[in-house]
C-alpha positions as CSV (number, residue, x, y, z in Angstrom):
1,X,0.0,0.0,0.0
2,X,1.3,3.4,-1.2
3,X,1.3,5.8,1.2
4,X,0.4,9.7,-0.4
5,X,0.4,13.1,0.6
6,X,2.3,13.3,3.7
7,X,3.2,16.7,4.2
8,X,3.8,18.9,7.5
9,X,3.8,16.1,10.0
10,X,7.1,15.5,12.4
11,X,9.2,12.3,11.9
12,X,8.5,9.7,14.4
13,X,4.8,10.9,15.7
14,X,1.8,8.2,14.6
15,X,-0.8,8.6,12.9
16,X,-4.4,8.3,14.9
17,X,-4.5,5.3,16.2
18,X,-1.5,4.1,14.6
19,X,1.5,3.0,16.1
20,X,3.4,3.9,12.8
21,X,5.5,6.9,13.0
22,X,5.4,9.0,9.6
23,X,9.0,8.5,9.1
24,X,8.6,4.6,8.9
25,X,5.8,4.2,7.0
26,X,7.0,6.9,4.1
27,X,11.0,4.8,4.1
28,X,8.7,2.6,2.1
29,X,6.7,3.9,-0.2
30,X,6.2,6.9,-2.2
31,X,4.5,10.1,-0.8
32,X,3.6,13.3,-2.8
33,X,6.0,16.4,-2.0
34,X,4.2,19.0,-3.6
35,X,0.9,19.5,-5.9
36,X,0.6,22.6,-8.0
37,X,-2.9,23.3,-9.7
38,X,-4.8,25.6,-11.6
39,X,-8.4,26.0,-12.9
40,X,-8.9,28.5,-16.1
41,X,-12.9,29.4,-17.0
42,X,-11.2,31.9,-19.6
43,X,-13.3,30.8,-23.2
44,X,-10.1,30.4,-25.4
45,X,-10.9,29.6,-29.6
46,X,-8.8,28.8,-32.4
47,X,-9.7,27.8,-35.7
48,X,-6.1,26.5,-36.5
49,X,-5.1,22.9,-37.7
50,X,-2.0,23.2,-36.5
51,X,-1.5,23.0,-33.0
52,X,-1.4,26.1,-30.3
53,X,-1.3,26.4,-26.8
54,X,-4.2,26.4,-24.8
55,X,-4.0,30.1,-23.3
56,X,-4.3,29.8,-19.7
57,X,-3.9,26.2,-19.3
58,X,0.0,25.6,-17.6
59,X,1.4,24.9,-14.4
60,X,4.9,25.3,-13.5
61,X,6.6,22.9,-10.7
62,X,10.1,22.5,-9.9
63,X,10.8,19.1,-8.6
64,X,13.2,18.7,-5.5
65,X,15.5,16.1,-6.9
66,X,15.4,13.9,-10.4
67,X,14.5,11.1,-8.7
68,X,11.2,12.9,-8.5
69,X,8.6,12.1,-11.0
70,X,5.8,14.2,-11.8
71,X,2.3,13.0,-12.2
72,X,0.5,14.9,-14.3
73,X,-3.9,14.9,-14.9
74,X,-7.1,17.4,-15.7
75,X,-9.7,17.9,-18.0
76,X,-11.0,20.1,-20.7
77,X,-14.4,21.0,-21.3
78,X,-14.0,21.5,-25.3
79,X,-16.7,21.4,-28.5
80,X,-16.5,23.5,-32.1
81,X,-19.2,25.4,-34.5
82,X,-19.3,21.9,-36.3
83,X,-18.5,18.4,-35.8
84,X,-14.7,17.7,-35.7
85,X,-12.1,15.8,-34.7
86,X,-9.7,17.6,-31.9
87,X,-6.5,16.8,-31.3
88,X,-4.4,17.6,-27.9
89,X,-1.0,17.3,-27.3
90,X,1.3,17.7,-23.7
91,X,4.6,19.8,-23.6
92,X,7.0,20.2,-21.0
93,X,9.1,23.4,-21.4
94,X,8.5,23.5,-24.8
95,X,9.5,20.0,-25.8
96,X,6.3,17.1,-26.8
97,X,6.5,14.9,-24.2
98,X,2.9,12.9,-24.7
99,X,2.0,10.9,-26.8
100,X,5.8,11.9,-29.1
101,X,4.6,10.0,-32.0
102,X,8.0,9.8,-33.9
103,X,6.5,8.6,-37.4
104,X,6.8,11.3,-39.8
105,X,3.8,12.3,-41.3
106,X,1.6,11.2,-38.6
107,X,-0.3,12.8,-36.2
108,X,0.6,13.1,-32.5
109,X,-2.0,13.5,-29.8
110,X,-4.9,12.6,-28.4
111,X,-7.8,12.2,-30.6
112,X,-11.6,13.2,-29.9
113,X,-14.5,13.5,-31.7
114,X,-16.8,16.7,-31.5
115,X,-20.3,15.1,-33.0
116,X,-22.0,18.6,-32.9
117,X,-21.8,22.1,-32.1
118,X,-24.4,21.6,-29.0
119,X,-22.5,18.8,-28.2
120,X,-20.5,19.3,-24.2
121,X,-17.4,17.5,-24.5
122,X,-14.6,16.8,-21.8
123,X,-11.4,15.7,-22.2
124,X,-9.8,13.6,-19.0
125,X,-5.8,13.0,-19.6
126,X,-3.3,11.8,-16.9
127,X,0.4,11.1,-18.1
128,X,3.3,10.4,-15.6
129,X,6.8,12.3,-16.0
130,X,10.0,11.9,-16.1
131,X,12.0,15.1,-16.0
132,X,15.5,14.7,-17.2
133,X,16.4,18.1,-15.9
134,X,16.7,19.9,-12.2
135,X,14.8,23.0,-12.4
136,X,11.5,24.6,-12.9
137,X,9.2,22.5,-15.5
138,X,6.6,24.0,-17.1
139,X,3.7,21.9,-18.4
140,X,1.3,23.2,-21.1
141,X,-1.4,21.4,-23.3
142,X,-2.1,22.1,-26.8
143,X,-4.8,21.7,-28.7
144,X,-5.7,22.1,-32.6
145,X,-8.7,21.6,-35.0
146,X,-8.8,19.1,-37.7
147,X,-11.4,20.1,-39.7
148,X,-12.2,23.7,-41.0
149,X,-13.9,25.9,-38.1
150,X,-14.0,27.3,-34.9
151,X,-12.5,25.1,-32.0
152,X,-13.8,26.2,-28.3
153,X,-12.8,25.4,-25.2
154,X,-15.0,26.2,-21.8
155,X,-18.0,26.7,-23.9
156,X,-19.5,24.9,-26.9
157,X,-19.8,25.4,-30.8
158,X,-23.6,26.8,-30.2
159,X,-23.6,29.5,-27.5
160,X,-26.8,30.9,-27.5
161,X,-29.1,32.0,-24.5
162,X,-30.5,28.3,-24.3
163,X,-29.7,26.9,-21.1
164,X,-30.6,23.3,-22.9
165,X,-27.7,23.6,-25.2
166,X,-25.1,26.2,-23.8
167,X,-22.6,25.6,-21.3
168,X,-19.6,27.6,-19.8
169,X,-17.3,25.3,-18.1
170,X,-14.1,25.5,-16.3
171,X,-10.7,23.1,-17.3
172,X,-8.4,22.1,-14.3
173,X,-4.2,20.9,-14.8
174,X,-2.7,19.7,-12.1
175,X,0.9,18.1,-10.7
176,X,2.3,16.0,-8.4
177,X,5.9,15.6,-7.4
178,X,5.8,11.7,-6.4
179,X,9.6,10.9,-4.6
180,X,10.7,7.7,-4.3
């Protein structure tokens, strides 16, 4: 059993209960160090086909050692004027780190479908990192349209006043130093 999150507590007192002390039970397994999050409700569009980066959707973390890896999850609340297939891709100070589809000529991301402009889509991703670098990391998503059209995120393709088909929404990213 994995034992996670164990922040601000003094070596060697136990847990309720418990006569564990911190300090033995986290020699064993893997704990978190430090979570960085944010939440965007910003309505961001694009009607590009090549990819761009989701304004407002980044968090920056700078892991304690490189043993550290960082765990990486969220979701986007996305649709477009017209059905359409979105791609979304992760980048880690600038470089493609998920999915790094090295076929030339192919596409690299994640795939989803938009089926209609009404329709509410969410996008739910996690992806555990390896930095190969000490310092500051900064993680960004990116997203781009593959057919012709307006691409949305936080709000879908048909915004009108109808509270049966419109939606604002909010995306979330957020990381995870895990130490061994």
């Amino acid at each position: 059993m994995a034992l996670i999150g164990i922040q601000n507590y003094t070596a060697g007192t136990a847990f309720a209960s418990s006569s564990a002390s911190v300090a033995a039970a986290a020699a064993g397994a893997r704990s978190v160090l430090q979570v960085v999050s944010a939440v965007n409700r910003d309505i961001f569009t694009t009607t590009s086909t090549a990819f761009v980066p989701i304004t407002g959707f980044s968090v920056t973390i700078t892991p304690a050692s490189l043993s550290s890896r960082i765990l990486l999850f969220g979701q986007i609340n996305f649709s477009a004027a017209a059905a359409a297939v979105v791609g979304f891709n992760l980048l880690c100070n600038g470089q493609e780190i998920y999915p790094n589809n090295q076929v030339t000529g192919r596409y690299s991301g994640w795939a989803l479908t938009v089926p209609a402009a009404t329709s509410s889509n969410n996008f739910n991703f996690s992806f555990l990192h390896t930095p190969t670098v000490i310092g500051s990391q900064t993680y960004v998503m990116q997203v781009k349209n593959n057919a012709a059209g307006t691409l949305f995120i936080n709000r879908n393709g048909d915004d009108t006043a109808s509270s049966l088909t419109s939606y604002r929404a909010a995306t979330s990213f957020t990381a995870m130093e895990i130490i061994a």
